[in-house]
Backbone bond lengths (Angstrom), bond angles and torsions (degrees), N, CA, C in turn:
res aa  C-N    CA-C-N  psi(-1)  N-CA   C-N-CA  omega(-1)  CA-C   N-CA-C  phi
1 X - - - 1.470 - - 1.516 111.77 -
2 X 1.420 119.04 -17.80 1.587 118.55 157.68 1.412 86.43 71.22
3 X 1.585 106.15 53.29 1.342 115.40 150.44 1.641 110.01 63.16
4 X 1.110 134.34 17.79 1.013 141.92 -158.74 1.631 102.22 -101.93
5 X 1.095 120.01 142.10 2.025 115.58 -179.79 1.262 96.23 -159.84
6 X 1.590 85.26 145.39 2.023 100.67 172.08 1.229 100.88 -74.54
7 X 1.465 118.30 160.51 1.591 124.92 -174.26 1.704 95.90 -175.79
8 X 1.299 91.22 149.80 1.538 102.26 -162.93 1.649 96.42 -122.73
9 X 1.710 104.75 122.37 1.989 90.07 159.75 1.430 107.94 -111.13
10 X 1.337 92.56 154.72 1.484 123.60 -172.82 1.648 106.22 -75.17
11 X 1.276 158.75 130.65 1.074 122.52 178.36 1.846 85.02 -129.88
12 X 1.135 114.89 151.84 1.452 130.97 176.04 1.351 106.55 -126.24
13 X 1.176 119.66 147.15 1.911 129.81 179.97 1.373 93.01 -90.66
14 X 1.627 120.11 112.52 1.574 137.09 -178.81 1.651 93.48 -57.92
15 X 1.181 96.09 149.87 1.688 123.43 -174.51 1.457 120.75 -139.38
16 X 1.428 113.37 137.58 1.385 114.29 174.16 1.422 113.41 -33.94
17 X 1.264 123.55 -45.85 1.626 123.26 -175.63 1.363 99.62 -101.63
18 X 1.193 108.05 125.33 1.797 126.54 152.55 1.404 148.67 -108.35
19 X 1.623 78.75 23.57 1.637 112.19 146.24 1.737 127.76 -34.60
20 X 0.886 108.08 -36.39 1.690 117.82 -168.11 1.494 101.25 -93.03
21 X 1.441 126.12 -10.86 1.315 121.34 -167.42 1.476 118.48 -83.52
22 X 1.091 117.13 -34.17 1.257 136.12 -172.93 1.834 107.30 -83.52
23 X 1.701 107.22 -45.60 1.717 116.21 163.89 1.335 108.67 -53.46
24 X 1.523 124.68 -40.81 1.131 117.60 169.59 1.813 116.91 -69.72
25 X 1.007 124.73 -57.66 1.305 123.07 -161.21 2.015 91.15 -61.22
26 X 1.543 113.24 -28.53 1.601 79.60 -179.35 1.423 111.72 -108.08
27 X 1.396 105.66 21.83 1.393 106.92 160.34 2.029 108.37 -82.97
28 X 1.627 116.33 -45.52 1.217 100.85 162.74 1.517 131.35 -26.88
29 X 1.224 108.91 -50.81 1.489 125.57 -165.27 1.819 97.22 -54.38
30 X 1.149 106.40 -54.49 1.490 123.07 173.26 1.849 127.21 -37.12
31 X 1.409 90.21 -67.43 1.573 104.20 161.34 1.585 112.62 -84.17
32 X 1.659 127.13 22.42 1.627 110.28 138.05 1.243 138.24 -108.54
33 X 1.379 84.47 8.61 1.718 104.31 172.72 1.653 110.87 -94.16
34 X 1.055 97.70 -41.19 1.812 123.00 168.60 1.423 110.20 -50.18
35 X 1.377 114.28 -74.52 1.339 110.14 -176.60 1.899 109.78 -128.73
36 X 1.011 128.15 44.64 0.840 138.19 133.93 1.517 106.56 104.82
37 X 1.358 141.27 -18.21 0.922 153.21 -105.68 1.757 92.01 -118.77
38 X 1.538 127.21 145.64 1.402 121.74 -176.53 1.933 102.69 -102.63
39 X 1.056 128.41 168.95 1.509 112.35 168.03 1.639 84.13 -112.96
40 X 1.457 123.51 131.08 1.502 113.72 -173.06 1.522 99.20 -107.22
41 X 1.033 153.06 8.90 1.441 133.50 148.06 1.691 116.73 -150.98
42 X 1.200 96.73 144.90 2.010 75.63 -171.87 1.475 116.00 -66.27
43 X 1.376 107.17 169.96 1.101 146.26 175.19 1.282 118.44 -10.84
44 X 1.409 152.43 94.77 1.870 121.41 176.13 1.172 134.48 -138.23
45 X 1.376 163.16 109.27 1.008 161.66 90.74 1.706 96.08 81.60
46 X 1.620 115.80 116.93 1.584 111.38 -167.38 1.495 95.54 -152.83
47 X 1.170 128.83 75.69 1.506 118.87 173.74 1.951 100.87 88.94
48 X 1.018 99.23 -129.41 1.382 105.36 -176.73 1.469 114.88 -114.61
49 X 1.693 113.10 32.15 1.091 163.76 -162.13 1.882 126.24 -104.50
50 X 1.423 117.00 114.01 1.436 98.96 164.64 0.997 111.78 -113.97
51 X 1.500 149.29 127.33 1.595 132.52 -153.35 1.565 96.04 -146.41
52 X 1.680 93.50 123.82 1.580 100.25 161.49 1.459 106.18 -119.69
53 X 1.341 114.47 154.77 1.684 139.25 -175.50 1.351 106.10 -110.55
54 X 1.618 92.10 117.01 1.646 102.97 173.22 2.230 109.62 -111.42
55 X 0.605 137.48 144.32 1.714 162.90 143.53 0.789 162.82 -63.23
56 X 1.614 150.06 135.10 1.599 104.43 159.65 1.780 111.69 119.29
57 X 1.153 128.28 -8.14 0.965 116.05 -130.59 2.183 98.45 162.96
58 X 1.758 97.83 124.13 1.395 91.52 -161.00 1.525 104.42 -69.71
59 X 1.830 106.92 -179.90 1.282 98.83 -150.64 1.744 113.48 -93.88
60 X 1.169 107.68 -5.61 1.867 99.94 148.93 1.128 118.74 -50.61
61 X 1.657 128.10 -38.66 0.970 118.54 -144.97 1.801 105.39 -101.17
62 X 1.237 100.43 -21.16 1.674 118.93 156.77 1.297 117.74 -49.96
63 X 1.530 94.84 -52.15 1.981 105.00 -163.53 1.802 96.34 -74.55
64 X 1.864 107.71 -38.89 1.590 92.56 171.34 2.048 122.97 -45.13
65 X 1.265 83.34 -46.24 1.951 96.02 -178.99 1.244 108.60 -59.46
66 X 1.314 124.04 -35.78 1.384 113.23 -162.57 1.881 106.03 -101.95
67 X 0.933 100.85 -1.87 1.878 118.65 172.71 1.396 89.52 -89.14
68 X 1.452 125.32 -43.31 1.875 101.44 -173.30 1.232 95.12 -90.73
69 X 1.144 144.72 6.09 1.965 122.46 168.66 1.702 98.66 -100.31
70 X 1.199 109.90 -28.05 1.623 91.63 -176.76 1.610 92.60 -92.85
71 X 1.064 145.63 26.39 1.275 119.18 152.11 1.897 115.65 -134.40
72 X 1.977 95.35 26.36 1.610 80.01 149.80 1.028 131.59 -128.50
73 X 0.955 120.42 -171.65 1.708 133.62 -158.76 1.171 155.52 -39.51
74 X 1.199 126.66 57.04 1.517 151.37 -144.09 1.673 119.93 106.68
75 X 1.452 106.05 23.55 1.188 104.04 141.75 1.065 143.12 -95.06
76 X 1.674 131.33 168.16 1.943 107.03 -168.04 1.249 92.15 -103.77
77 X 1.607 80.38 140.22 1.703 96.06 172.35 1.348 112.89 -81.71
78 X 1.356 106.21 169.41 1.361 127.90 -154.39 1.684 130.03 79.82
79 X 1.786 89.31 42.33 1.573 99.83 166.22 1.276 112.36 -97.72
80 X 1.423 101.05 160.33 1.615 118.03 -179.45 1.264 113.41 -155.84
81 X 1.388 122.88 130.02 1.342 125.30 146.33 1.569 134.46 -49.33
82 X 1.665 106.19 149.17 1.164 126.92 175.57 2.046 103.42 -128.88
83 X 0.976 93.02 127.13 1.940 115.33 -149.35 2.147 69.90 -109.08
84 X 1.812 92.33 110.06 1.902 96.13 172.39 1.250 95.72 -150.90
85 X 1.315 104.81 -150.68 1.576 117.49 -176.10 1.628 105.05 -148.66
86 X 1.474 113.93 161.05 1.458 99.95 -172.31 1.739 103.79 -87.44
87 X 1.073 107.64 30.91 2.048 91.02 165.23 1.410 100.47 -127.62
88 X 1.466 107.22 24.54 1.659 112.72 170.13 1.965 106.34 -71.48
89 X 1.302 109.86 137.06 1.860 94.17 -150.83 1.682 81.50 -93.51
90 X 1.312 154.07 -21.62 1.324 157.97 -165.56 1.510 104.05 -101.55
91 X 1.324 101.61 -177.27 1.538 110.46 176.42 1.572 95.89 -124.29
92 X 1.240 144.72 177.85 1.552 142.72 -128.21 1.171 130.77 -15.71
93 X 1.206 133.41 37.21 1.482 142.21 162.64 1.297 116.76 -64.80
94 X 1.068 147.62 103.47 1.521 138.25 177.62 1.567 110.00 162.36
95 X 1.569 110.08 -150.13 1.496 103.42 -167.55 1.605 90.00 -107.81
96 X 1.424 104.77 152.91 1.673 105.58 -173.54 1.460 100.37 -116.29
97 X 1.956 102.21 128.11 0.988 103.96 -168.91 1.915 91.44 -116.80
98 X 1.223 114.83 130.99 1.713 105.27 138.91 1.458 166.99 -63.66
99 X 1.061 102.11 119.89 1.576 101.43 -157.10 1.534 108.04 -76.64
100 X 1.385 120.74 167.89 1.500 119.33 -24.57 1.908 96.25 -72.68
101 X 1.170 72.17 167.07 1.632 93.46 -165.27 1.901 101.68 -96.18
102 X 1.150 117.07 115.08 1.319 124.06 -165.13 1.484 104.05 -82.30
């Protein structure tokens, strides 16, 4: 596959408080031990955008991870996935999925 992997970003609508960013990034840590999943680069700032990239792991099982960070608790709603791969050269390029993903 020439190194090539599906990878899903998380995207969150940036907020005066960025409190939730850090609960999130070590809540990731949590669900890759859980379900297997890597977070492959940190966290970043994308438009009017905070986007972390998760990996590793097929893509139900991504969209499960990324349905439990955008729907807990003091994060802002109105996250959604973007369904890519890591030799995607941008950040939201891909298929847009909504969270949480039922």
């Amino acid at each position: 596959m020439g190194g090539m992997a599906l990878m899903v970003e998380i995207h969150f609508p940036l907020t005066a408080d960025d409190e939730w960013i850090d609960d999130v990034g070590d809540f990731l840590i949590d669900l890759e031990e859980e379900l297997g999943i890597e977070e492959v680069e940190d966290g970043e700032e994308s438009g009017d955008a905070y986007v972390f990239f998760i990996a590793g792991a097929r893509e139900r099982t991504l969209l499960q991870a990324a349905s439990r960070v955008a729907t807990r608790k003091g994060v802002p709603a109105g996250a959604f996935a973007m369904i890519t791969d890591t030799n995607t050269p941008r950040v939201g390029m891909g298929r847009r999925v909504d969270l949480p993903v039922r």
